[in-house]
N, C-alpha and C positions, 0 to 999 in steps of 0.2 A: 428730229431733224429740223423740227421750228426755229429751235434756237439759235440757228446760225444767221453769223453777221456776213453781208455783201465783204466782200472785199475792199471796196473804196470804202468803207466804213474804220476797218482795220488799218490802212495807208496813211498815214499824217500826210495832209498836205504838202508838207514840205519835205521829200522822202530825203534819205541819207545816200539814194542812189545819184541824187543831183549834185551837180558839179557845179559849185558857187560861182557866179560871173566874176571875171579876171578884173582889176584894178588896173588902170594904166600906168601909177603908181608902185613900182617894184622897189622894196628893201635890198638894197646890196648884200650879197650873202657873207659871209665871213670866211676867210681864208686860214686854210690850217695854219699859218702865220702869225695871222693877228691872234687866234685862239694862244699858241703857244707864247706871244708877245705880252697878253695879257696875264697869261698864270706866271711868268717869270716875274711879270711886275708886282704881282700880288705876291710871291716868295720876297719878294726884295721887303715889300712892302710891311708883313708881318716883322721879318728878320730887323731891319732898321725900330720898330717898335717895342720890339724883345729887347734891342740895343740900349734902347732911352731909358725903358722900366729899368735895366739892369745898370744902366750908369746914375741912374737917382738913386736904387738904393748902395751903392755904393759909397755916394758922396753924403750920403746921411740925411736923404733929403725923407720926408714924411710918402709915405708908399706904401701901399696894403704887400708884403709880402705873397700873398697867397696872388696875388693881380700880376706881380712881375712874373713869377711860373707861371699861372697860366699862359700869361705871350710867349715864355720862352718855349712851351710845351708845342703851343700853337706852331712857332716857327720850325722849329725840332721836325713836326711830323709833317708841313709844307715842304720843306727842303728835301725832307728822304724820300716821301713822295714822288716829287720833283724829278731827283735822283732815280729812283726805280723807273718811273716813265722812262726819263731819259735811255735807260740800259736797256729797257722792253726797245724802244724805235730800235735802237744801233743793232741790237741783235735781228730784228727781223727784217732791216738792211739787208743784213749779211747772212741772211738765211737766202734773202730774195737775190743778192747778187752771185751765192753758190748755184742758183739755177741754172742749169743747161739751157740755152736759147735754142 
């Protein structure tokens, strides 16, 4: 029974029970909105760079083959993505709009 340590010995001063003082300074939170504003910008965004890789090597311009598939890969699985999100909201709409009030 010697071996035991006080309790205050155990506690870090700084416990994880404490509640950090609040900033007067608040970050705007993000709105499901902007979230969804910005992943459609980044599908746009990959897809128009799939576009470019895939019109230089067309025109016979000098391009690692293996670089234009991967963008296109890249946009391919962005967009279905995308897509599948898209189907998951609509249907849980209308799952939620089947409720009885």
């Amino acid at each position: 029974m010697s071996n035991m340590l006080p309790i205050q010995a155990v506690i870090p001063k700084q416990s994880i029970f404490q509640v950090p003082a609040q900033t007067s300074v608040q970050e705007p939170e993000k709105t499901f909105g902007s979230f969804l504003k910005e992943a459609i910008q980044e599908v746009d965004t990959l897809q128009k760079v799939s576009d470019e890789a895939t019109a230089k090597l067309v025109r016979g311009e000098k391009v690692d083959l293996h670089n234009v598939m991967v963008h296109a890969q890249k946009a391919n699985i962005a967009l279905t993505t995308t897509v599948e999100i898209r189907n998951k909201v609509v249907e849980a709409y209308q799952e939620i709009s089947r409720m009885p009030l």
